[in-house]
C-alpha positions in Angstrom: -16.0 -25.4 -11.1 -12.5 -26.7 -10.2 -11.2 -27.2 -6.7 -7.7 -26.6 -5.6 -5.7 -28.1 -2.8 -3.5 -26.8 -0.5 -0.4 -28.6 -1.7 -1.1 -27.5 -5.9 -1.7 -24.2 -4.6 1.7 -23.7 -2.9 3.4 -25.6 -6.1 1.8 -23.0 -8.3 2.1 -19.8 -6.3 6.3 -20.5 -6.6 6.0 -20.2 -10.2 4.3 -16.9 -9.7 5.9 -13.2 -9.1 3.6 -11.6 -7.1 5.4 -8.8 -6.2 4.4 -6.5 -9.0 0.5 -8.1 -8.9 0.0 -7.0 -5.4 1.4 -3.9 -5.7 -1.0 -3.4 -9.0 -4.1 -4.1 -6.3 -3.3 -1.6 -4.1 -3.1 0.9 -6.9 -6.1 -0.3 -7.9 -7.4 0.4 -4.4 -5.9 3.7 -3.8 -6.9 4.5 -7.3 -10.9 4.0 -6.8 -11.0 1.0 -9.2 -12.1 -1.4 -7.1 -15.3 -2.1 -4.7 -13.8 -3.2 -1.5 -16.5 -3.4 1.2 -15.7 -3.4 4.9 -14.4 -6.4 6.9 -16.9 -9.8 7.8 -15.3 -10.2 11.7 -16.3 -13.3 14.1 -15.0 -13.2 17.3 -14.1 -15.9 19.7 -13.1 -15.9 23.7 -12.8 -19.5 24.8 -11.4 -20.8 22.5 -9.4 -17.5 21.6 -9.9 -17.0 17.7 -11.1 -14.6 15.1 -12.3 -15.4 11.1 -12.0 -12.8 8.7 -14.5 -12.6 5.7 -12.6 -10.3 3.1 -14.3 -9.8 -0.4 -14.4 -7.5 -3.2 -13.4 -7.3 -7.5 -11.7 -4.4 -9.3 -13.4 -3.1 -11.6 -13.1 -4.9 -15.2 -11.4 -7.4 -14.3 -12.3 -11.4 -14.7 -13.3 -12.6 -10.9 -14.6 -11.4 -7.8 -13.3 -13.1 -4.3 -14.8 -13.6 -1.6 -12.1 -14.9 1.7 -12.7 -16.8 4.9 -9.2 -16.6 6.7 -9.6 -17.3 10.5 -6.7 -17.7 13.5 -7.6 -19.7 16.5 -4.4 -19.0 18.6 -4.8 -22.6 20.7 -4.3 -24.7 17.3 -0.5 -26.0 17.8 -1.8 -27.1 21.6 -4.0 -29.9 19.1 -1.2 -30.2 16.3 -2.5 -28.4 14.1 -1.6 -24.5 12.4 -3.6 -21.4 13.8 -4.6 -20.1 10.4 -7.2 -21.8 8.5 -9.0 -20.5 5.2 -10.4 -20.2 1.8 -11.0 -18.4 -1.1 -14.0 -18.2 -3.8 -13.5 -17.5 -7.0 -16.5 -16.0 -9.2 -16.7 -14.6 -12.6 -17.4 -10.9 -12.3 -19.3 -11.3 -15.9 -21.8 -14.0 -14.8 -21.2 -14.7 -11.0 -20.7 -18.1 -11.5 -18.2 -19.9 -9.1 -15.2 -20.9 -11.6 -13.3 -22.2 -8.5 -12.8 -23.0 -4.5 -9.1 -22.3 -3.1 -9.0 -24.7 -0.2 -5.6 -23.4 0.8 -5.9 -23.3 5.0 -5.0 -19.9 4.4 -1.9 -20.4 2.8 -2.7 -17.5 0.1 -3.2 -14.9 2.7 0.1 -15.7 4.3 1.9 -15.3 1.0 0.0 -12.1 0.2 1.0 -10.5 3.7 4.2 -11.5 3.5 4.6 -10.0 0.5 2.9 -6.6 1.8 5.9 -6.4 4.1 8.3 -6.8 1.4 6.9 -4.3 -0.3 7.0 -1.6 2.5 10.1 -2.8 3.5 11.6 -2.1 -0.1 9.8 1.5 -0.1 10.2 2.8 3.6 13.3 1.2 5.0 16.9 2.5 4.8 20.1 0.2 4.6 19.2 -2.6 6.9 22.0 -3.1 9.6 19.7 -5.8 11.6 16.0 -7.0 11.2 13.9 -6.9 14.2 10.7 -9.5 14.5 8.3 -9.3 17.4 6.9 -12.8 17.5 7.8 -16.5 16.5 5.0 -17.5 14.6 4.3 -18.1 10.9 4.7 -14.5 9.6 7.9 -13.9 11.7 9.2 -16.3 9.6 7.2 -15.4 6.1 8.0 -11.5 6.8 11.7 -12.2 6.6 11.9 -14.9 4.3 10.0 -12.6 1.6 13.0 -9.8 2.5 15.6 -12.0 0.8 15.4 -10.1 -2.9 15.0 -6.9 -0.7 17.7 -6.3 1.6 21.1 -8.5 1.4 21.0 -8.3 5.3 20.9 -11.7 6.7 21.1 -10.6 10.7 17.9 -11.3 12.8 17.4 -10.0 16.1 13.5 -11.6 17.4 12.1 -11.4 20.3 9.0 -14.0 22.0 7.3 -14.6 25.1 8.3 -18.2 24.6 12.0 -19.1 24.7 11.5 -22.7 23.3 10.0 -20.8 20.4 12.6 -18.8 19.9 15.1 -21.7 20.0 13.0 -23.3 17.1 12.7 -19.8 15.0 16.4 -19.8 15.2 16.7 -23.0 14.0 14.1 -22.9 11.6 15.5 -19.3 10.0 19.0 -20.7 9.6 17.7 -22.9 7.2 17.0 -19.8 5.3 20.6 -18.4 5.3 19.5 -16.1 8.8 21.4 -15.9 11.1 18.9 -15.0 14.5 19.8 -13.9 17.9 17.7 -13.7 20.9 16.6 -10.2 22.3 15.1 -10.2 26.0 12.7 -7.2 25.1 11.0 -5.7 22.6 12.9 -2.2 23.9 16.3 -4.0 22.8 14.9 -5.2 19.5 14.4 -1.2 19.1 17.7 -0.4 20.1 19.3 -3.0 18.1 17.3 -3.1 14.4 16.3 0.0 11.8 14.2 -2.2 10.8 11.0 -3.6 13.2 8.4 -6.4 12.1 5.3 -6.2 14.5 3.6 -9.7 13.7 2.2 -10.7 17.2 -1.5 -10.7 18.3 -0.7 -8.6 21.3 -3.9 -6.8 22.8 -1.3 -4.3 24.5 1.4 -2.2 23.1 4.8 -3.6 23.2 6.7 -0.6 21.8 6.8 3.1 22.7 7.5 6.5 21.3 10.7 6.2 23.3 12.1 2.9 22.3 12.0 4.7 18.6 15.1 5.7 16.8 15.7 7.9 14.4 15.8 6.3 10.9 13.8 3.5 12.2 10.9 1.8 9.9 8.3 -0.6 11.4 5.9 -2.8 9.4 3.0 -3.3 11.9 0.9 -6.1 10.5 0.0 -8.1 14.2 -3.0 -5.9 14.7 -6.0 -6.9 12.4 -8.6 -6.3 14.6 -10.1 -3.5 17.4 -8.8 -5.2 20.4 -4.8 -5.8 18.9 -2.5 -3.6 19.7 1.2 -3.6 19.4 2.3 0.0 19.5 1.9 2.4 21.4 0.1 5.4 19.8 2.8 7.6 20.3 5.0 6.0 17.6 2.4 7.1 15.5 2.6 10.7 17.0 6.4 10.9 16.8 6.5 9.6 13.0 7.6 11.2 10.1 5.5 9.5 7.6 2.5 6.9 8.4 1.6 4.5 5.8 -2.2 2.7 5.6 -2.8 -0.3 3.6 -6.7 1.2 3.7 -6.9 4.4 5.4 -10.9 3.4 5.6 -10.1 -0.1 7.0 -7.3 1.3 9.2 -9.9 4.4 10.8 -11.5 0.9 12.4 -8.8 -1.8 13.3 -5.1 -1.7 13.3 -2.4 0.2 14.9 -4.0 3.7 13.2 -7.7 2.9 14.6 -5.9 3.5 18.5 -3.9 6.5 16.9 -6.7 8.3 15.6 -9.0 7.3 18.7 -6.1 8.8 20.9 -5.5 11.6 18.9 -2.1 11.1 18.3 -2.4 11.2 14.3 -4.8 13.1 12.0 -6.6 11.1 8.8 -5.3 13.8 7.0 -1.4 12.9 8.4 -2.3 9.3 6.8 -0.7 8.0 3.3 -2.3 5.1 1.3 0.1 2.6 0.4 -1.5 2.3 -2.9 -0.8 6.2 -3.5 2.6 6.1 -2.9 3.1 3.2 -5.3 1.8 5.2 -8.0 3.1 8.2 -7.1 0.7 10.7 -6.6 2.1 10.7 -3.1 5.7 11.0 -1.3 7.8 8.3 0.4 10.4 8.2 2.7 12.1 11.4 2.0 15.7 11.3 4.3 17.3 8.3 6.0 16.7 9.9 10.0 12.9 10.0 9.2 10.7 7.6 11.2 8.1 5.6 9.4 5.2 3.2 9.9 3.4 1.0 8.0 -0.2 -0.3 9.6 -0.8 -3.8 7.1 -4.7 -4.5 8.6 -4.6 -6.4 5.3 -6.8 -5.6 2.1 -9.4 -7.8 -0.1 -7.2 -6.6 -3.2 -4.6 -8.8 -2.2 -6.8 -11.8 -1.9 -7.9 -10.9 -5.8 -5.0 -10.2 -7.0 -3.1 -13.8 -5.6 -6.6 -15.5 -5.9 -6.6 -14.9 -9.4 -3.3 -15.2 -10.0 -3.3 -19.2 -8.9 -6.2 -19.9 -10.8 -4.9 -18.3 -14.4 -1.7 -19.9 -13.8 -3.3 -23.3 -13.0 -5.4 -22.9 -16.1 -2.1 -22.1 -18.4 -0.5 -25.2 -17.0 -3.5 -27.5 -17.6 -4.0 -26.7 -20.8 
């Protein structure tokens, strides 16, 4: 069994284009060839946190993954980053652990990230400005993994935090952005066709109203049943709504308080997964408003999981 560290993880996973391999798992997904089972979830009040236990193989394939990711939003107060993780390798063949991925949850940044590219690349029209709710690590990862997508280096982001914001800004030039501060999320709606939800907000920050026409929004903020970060009229008013799991979605994520509401169907609900392959429709005119609800699936976490290993394996032999 062969552990791997946080630092030779990150050096492998830029070698790596991931793109097409997580879009293969949520084929897989959408598809039926895989055994997904429903979210592990530990809450926490004081200090504020949840962990995630995400597992599951697709079918004939080498490994099986089981993943601890966990975000304990008090972290930077003690120096050190909210998310913290693992993943576990077995061999599907034998179940025999063929390796440990200590990676603080590294991995399951990348693969979100990469989600929102994805979306992004299928849902979103020209982009004339990007708009991020939030400062944190995925505000930064969700635009950084739009640089092969969209040429559009303009950022409009909005925080609770202004110091935060200053240090985004800063930290986003870096990256060829070029950020401005917003006072709302309203104005990042006015401003930007394209919205990045990545907050942990237990109350809606966005309404049907602040919507325009032509507008996509990647929602991936809301993992569990007490996050919300828009209103469930969006949901109502949109043209196309896209699930990363539609049976994950029906019990966390910005789709759980739609269909609870009543302000979407199941049957108004598109798999990601199926529109990659086809066997469902897109975007299909530039005013359309669309959604995508990224709870976050265990076919990522196989597909990056495995991935690191086999490419670690090629380079050590």
């Amino acid at each position: 069994m062969k552990i791997l560290y946080y630092k030779e993880i990150k050096a492998l996973v830029k070698e790596l284009d991931l793109i097409p391999l997580i879009k293969e798992g949520f084929i897989a997904y959408s598809e039926g060839r895989s055994v997904v089972p429903p979210v592990g979830e530990l809450n926490f009040d004081d200090p504020p946190g949840d962990v995630h236990i995400k597992y599951g193989y697709i079918i004939a394939e080498e490994f099986y993954v089981i993943k601890i990711a966990s975000g304990f939003f008090n972290n930077d107060k003690l120096g050190i980053p909210n998310g913290q993780g693992m993943m576990l390798l077995f061999k599907q063949e034998t179940g025999q652990c063929e390796a440990i991925l200590l990676d603080d949850a590294y991995l399951t940044d990348v693969r979100t990230a990469i989600a929102g590219a994805i979306c992004a690349d299928l849902f979103a029209i020209e982009v004339n400005c990007i708009g991020i709710l939030g400062t944190g690590l995925q505000a930064r990862m969700q635009v950084q993994y739009l640089k092969d997508i969209t040429p559009c280096r303009q950022v409009l982001v909005w925080g609770r935090n202004t110091e935060k914001m200053e240090i985004y800004q800063t930290d986003m030039a870096k990256d060829g952005f070029k950020v401005d501060f917003s006072s709302s999320p309203q104005d990042v709606a006015k401003g930007c066709n394209l919205i990045i939800s990545t907050t942990a907000s237990s109350e809606p920050l966005l309404t049907g109203r602040d919507i325009l026409p032509g507008t996509h929004i990647t929602a991936m903020g809301s993992d569990t049943i007490t996050k919300q970060e828009l209103g469930a009229d969006i949901l109502k008013i949109s043209d196309l709504v896209i699930a990363d799991s539609i049976a994950q979605c029906r019990e966390r994520g910005e789709i759980f308080h739609g269909l609870k509401s009543g302000s979407i169907r199941e049957d108004e609900i598109v798999e990601l997964g199926s529109i990659l392959n086809g066997s469902k429709t897109g975007r299909v005119t530039a005013d359309q408003i669309t959604v995508s609800d990224l709870t976050g699936v265990a076919v990522q976490d196989i597909q990056i999981a495995a991935a690191v290993y086999k490419s670690y394996e090629e380079s050590n032999k």
